[in-house]
N, CA, C and O atoms as a Maestro MAE file, in Angstrom:
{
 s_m_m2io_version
 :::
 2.0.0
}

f_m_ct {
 s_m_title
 :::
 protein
 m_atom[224] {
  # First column is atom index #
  i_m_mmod_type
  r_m_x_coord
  r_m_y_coord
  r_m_z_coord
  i_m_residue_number
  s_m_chain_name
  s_m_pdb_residue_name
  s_m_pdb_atom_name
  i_m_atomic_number
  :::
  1 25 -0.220 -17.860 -7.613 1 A "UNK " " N  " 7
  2 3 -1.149 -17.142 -6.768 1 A "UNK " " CA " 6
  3 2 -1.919 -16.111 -7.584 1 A "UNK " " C  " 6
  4 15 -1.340 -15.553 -8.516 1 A "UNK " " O  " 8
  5 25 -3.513 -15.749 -7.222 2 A "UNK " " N  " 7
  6 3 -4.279 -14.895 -8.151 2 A "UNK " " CA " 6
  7 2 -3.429 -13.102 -7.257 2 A "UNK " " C  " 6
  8 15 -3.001 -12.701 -6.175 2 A "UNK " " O  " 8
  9 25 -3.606 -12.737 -8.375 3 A "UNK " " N  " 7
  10 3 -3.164 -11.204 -8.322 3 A "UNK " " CA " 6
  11 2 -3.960 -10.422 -7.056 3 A "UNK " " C  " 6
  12 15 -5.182 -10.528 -7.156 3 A "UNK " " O  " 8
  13 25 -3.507 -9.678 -5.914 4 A "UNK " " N  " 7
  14 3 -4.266 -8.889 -5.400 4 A "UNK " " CA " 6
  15 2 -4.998 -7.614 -6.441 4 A "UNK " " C  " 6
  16 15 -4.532 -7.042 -7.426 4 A "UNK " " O  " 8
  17 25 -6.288 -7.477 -5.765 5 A "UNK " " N  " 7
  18 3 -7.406 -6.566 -5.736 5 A "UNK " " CA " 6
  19 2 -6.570 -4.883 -5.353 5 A "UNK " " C  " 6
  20 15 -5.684 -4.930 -4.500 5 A "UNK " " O  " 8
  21 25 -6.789 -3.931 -5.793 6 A "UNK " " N  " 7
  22 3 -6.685 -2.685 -5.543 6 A "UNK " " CA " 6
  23 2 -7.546 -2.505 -4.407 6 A "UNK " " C  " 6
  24 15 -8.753 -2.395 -4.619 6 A "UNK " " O  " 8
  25 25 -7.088 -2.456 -3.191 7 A "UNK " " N  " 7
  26 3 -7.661 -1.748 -1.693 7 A "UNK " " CA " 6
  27 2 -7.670 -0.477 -1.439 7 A "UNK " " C  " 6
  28 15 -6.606 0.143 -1.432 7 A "UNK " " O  " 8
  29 25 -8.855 0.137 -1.187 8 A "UNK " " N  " 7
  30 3 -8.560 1.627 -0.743 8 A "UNK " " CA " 6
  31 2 -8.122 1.637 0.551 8 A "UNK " " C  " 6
  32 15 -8.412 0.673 1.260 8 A "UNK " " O  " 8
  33 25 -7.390 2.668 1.059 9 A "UNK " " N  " 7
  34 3 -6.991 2.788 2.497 9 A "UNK " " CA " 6
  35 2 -8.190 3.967 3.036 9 A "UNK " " C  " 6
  36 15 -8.614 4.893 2.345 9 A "UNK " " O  " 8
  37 25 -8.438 3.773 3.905 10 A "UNK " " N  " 7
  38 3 -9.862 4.669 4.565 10 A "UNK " " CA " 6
  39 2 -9.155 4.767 5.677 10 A "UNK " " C  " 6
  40 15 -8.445 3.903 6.192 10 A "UNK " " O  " 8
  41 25 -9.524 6.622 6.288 11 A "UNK " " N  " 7
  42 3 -9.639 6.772 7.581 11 A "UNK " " CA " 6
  43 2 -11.086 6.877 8.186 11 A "UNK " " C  " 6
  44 15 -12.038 7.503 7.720 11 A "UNK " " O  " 8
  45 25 -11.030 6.086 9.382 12 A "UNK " " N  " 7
  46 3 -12.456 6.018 9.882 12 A "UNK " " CA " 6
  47 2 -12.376 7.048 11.512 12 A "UNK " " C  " 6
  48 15 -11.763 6.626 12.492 12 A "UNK " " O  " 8
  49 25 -13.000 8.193 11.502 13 A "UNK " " N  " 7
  50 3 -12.496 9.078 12.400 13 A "UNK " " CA " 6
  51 2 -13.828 9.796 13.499 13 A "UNK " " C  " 6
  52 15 -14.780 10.344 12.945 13 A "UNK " " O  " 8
  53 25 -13.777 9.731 14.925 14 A "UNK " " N  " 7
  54 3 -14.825 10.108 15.194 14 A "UNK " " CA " 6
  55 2 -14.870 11.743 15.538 14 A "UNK " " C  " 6
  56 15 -13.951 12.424 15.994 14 A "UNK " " O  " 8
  57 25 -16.077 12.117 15.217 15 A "UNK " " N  " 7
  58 3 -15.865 13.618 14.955 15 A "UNK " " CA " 6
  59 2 -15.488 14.327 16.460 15 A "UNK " " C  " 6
  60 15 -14.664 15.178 16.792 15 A "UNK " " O  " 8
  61 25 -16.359 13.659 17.087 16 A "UNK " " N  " 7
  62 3 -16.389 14.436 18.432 16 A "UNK " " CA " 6
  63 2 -15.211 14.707 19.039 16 A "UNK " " C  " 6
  64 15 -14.890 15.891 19.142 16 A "UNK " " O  " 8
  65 25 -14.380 13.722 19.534 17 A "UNK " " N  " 7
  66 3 -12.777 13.153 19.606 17 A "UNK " " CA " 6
  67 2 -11.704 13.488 18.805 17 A "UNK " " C  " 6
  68 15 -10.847 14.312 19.125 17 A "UNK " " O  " 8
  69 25 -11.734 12.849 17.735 18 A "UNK " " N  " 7
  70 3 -10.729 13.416 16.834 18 A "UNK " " CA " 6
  71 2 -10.029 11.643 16.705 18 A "UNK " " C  " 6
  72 15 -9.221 11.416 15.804 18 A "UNK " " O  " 8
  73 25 -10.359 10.741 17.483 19 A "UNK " " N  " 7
  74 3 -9.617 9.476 17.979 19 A "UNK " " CA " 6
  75 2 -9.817 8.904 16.013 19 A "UNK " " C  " 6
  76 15 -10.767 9.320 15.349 19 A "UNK " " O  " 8
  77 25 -8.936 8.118 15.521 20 A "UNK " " N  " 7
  78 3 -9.241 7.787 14.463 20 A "UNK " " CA " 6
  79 2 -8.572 6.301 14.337 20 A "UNK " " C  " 6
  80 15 -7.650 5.941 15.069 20 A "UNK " " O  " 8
  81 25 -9.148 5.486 13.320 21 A "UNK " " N  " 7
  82 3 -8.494 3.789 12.960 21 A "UNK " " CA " 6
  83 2 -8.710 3.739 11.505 21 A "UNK " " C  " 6
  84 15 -9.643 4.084 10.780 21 A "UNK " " O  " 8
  85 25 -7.378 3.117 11.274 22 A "UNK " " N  " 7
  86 3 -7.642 2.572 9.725 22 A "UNK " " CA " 6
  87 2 -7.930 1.689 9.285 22 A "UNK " " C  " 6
  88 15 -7.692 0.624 9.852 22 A "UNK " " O  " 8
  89 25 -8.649 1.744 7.929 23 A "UNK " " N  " 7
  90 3 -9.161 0.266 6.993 23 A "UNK " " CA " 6
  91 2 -9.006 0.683 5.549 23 A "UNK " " C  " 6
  92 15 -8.632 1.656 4.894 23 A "UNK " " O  " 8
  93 25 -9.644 -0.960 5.324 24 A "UNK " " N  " 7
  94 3 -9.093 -1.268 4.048 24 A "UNK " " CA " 6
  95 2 -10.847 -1.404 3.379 24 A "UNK " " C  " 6
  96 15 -11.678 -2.034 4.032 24 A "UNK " " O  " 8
  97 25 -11.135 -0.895 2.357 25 A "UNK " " N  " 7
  98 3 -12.301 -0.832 1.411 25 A "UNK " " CA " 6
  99 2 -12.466 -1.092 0.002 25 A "UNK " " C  " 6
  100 15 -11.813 -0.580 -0.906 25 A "UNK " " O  " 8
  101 25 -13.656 -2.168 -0.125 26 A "UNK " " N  " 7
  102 3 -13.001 -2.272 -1.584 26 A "UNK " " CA " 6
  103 2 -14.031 -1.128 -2.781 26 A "UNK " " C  " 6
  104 15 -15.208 -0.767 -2.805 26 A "UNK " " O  " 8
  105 25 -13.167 -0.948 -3.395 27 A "UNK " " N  " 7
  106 3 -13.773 -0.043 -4.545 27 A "UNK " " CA " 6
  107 2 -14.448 -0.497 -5.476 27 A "UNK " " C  " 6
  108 15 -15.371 0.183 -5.925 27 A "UNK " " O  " 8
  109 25 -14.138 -1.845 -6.033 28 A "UNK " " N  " 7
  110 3 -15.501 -2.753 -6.615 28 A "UNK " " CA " 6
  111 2 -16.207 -2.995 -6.032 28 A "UNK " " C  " 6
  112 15 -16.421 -4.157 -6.379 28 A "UNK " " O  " 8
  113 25 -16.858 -2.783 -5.285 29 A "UNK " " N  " 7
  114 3 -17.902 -3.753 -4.832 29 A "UNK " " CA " 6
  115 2 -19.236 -2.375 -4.822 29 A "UNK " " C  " 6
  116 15 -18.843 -1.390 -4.196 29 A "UNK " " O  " 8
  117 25 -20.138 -2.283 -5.195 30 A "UNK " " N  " 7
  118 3 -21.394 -1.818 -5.934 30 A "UNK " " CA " 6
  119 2 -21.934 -1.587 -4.262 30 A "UNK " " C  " 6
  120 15 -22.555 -0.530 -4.147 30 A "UNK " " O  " 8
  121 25 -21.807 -2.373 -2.980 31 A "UNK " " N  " 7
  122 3 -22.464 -2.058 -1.764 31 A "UNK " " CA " 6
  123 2 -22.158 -0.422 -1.113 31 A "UNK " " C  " 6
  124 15 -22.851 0.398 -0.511 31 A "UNK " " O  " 8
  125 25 -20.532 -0.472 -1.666 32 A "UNK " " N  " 7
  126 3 -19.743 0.777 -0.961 32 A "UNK " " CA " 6
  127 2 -19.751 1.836 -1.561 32 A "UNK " " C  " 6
  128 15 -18.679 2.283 -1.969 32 A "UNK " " O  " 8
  129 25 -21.207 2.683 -1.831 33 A "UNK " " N  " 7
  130 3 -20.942 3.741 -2.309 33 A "UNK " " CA " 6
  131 2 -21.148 5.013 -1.300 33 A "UNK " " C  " 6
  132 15 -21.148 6.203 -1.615 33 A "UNK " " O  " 8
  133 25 -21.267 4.625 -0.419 34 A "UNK " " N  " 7
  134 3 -21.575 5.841 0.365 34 A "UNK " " CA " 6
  135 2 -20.366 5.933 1.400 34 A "UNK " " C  " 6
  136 15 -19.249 5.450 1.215 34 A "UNK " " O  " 8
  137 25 -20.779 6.624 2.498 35 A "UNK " " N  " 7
  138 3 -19.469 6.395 3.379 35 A "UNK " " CA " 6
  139 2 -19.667 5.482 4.187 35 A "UNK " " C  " 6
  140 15 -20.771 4.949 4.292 35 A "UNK " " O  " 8
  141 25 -18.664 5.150 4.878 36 A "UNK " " N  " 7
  142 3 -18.672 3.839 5.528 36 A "UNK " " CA " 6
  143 2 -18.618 4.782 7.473 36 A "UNK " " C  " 6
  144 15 -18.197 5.837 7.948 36 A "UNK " " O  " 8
  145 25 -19.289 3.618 7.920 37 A "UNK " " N  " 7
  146 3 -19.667 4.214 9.363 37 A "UNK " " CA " 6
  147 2 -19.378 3.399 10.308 37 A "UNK " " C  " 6
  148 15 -20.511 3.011 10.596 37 A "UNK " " O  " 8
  149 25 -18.538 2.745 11.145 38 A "UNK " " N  " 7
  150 3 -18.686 1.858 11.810 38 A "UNK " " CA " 6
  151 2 -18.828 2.242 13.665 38 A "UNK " " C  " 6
  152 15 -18.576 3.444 13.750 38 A "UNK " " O  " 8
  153 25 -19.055 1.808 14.755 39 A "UNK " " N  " 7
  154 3 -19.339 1.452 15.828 39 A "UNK " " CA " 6
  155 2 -18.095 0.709 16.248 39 A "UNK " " C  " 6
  156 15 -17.969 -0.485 15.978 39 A "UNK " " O  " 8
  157 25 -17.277 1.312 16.830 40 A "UNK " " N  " 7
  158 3 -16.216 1.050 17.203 40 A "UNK " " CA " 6
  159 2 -16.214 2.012 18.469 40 A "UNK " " C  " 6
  160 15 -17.044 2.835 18.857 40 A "UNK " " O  " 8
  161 25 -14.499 1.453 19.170 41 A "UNK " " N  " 7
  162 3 -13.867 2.043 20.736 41 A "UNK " " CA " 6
  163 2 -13.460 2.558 20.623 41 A "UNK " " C  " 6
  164 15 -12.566 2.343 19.805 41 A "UNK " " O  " 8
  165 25 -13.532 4.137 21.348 42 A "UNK " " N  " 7
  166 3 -12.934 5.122 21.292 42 A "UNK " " CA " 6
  167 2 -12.321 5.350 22.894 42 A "UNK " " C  " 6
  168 15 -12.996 5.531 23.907 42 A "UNK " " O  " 8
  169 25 -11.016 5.289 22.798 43 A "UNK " " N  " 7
  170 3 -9.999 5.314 23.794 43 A "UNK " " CA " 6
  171 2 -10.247 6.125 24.744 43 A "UNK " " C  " 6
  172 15 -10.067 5.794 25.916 43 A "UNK " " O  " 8
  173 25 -10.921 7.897 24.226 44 A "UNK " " N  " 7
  174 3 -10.958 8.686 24.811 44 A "UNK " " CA " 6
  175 2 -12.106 8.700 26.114 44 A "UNK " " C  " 6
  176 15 -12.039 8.922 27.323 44 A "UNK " " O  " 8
  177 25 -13.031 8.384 25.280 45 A "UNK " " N  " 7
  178 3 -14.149 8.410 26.130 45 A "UNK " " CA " 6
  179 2 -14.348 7.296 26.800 45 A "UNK " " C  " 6
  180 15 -15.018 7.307 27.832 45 A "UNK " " O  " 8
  181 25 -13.848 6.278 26.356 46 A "UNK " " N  " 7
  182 3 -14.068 4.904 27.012 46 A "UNK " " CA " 6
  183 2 -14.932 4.224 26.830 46 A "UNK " " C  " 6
  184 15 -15.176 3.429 27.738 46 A "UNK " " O  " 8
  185 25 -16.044 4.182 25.266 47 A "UNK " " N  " 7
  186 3 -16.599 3.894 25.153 47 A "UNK " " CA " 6
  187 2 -16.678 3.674 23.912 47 A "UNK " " C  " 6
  188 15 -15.741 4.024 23.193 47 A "UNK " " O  " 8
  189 25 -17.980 2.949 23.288 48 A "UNK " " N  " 7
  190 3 -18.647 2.321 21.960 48 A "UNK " " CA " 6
  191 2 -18.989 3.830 20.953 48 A "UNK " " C  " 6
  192 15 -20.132 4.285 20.960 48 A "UNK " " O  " 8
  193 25 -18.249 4.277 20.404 49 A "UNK " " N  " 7
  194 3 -18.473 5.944 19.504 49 A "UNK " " CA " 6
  195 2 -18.826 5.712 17.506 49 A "UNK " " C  " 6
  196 15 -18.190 4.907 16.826 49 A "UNK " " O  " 8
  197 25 -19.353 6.143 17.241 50 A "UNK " " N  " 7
  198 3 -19.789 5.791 15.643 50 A "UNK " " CA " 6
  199 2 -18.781 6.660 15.408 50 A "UNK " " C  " 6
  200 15 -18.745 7.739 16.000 50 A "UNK " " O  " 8
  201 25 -17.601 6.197 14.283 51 A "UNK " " N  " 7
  202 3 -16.397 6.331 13.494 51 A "UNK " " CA " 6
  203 2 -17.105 6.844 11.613 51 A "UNK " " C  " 6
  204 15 -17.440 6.071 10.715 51 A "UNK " " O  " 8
  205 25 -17.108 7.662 11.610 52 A "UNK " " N  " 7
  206 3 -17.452 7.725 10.023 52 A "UNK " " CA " 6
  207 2 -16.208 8.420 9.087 52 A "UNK " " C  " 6
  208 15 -15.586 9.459 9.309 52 A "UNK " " O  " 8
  209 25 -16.058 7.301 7.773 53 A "UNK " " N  " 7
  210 3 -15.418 7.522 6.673 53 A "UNK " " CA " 6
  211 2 -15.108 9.229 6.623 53 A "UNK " " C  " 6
  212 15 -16.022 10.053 6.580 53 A "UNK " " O  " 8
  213 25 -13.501 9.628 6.638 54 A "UNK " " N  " 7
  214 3 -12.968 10.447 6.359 54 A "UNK " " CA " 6
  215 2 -11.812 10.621 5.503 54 A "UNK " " C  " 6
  216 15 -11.240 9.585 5.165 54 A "UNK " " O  " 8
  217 25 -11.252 11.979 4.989 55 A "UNK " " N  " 7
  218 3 -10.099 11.418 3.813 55 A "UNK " " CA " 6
  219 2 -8.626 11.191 4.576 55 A "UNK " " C  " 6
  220 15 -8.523 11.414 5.782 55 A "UNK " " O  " 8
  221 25 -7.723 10.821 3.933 56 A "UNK " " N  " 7
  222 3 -6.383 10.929 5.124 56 A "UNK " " CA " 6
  223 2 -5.990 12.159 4.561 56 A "UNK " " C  " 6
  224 15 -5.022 12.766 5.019 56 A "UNK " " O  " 8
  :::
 }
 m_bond[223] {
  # First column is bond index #
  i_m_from
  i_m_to
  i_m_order
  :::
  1 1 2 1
  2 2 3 1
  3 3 4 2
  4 3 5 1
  5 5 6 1
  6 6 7 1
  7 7 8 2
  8 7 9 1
  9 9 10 1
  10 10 11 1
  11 11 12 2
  12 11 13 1
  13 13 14 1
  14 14 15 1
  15 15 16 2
  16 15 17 1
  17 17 18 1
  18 18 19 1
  19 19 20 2
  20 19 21 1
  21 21 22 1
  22 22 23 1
  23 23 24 2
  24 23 25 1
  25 25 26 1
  26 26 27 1
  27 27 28 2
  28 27 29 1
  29 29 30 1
  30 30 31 1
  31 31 32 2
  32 31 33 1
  33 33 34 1
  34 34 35 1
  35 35 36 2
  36 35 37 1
  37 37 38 1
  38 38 39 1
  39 39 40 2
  40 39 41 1
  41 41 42 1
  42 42 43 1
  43 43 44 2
  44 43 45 1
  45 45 46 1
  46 46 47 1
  47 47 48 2
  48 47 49 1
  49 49 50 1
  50 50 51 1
  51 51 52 2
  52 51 53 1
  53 53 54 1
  54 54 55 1
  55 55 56 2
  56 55 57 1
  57 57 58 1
  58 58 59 1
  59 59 60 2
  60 59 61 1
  61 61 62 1
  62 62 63 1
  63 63 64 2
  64 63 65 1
  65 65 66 1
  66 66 67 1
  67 67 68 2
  68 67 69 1
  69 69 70 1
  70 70 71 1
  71 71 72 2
  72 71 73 1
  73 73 74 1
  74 74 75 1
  75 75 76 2
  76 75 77 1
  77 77 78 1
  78 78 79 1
  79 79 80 2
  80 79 81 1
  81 81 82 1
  82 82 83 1
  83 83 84 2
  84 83 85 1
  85 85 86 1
  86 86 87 1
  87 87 88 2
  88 87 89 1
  89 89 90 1
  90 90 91 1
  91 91 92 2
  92 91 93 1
  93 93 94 1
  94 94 95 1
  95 95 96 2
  96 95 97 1
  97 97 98 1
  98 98 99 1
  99 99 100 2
  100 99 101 1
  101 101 102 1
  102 102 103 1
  103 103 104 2
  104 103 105 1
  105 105 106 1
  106 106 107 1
  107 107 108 2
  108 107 109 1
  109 109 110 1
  110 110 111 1
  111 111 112 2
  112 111 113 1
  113 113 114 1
  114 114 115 1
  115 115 116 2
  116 115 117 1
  117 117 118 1
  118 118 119 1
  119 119 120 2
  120 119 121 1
  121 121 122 1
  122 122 123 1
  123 123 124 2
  124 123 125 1
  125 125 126 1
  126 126 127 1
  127 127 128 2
  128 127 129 1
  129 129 130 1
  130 130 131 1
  131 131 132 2
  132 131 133 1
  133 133 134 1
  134 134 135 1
  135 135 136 2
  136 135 137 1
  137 137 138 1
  138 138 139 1
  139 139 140 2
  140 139 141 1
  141 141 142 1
  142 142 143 1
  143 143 144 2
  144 143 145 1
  145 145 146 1
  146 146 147 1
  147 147 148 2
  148 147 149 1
  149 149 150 1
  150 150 151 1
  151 151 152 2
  152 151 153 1
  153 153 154 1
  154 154 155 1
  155 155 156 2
  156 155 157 1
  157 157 158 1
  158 158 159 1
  159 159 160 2
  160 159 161 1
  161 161 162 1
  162 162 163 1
  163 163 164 2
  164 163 165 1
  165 165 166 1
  166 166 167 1
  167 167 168 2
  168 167 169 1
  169 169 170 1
  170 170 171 1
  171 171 172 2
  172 171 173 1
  173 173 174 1
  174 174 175 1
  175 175 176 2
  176 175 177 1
  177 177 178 1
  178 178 179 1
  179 179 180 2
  180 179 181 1
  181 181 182 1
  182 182 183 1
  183 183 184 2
  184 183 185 1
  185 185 186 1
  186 186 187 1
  187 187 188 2
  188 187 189 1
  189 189 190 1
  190 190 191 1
  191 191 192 2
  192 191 193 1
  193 193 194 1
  194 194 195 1
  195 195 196 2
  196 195 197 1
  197 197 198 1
  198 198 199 1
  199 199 200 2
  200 199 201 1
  201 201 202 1
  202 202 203 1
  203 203 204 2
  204 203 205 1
  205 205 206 1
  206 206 207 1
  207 207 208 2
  208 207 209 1
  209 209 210 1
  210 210 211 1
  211 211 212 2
  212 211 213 1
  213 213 214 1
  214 214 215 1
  215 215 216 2
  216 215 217 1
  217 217 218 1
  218 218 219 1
  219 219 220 2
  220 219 221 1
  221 221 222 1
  222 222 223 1
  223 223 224 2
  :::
 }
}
């Protein structure tokens, strides 16, 4: 089997809330230099909330 890749672990956290989910990011890849933002569910509000890249 080829060797796994070094994964960063990312917290993706929405500010307003505090509600947060984790992922996995890769550090090679030349696309990911900024922070990562995603559009995800936030439990609290019950709705579709933009999650942006935070540290754990």
């Amino acid at each position: 089997m080829a060797k796994k890749g070094v994964k960063m672990l990312v917290k993706l956290r929405n500010p307003e809330t505090g509600t947060f989910y984790t992922t996995y990011r890769n550090p090679k890849s030349p696309n990911t230099t900024e922070k990562l933002s995603f559009r995800k569910y936030d439990k609290k509000t019950r709705k579709h909330e933009i999650f942006v890249e935070n540290k754990i």
